[in-house]
C-alpha positions in Angstrom: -2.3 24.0 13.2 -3.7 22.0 9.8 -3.5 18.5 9.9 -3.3 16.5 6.6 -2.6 13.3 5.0 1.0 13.1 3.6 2.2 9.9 1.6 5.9 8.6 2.3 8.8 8.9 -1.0 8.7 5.1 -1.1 7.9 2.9 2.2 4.3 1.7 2.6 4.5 0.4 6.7 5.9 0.9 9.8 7.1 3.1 11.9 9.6 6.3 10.5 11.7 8.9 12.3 12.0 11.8 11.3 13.5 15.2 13.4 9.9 16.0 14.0 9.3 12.7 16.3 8.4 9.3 15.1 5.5 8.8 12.4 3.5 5.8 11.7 2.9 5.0 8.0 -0.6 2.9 7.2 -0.7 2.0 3.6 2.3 4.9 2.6 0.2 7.8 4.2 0.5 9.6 7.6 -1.5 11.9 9.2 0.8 15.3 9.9 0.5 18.8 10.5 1.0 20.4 7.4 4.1 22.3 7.9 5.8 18.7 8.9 4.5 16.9 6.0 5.7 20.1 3.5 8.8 20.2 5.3 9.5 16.8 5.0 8.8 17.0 1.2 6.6 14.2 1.4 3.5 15.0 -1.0 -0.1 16.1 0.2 -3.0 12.8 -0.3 -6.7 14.3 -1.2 -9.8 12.3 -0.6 -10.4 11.8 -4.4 -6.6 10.1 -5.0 -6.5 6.7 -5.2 -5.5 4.4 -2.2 -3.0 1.7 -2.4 -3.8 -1.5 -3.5 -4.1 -3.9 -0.1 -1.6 -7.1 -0.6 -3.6 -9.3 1.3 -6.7 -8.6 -1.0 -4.4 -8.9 -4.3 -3.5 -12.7 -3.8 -5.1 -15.4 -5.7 -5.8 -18.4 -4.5 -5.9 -21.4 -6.5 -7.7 -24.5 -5.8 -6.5 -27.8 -7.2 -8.8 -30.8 -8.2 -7.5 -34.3 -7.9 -7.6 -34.9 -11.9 -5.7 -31.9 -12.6 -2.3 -31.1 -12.3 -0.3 -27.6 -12.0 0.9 -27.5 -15.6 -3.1 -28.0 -16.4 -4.3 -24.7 -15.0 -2.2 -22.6 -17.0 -4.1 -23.5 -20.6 -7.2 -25.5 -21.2 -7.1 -29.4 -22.5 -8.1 -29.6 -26.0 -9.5 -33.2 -26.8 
């Protein structure tokens, strides 16, 4: 029995049922045998595709000096 990566139609976490038992989803992918994953429809992840983007490593953080305001970091003062 092959096992293979499969990535979910559209969630990204948690935990899914389907009739084949329960499946955790890290990122939209799960690990499956490959006749669960192909009967499910879900579509076969490679190696070489590209993972995910990670939320918590997408957010900027802004830091705020006490001359400055929020309207100010959007464009730069001219003087």
């Amino acid at each position: 029995m092959a096992v293979a990566l499969f990535r979910h139609p559209h969630l990204i976490r948690g935990v899914v049922h389907t009739p084949f038992g329960a499946v955790m989803l890290d990122r939209g992918v799960a690990e499956l045998p490959q006749h669960v994953g192909e009967s499910l429809g879900w579509v076969m992840v490679s190696d070489e595709d590209e993972p995910l983007p990670r939320l918590s490593g997408s957010r900027v953080s802004v830091a705020h000096n006490s001359d400055t305001s929020a309207s100010d970091t959007t464009a730069p003062k001219s003087q």
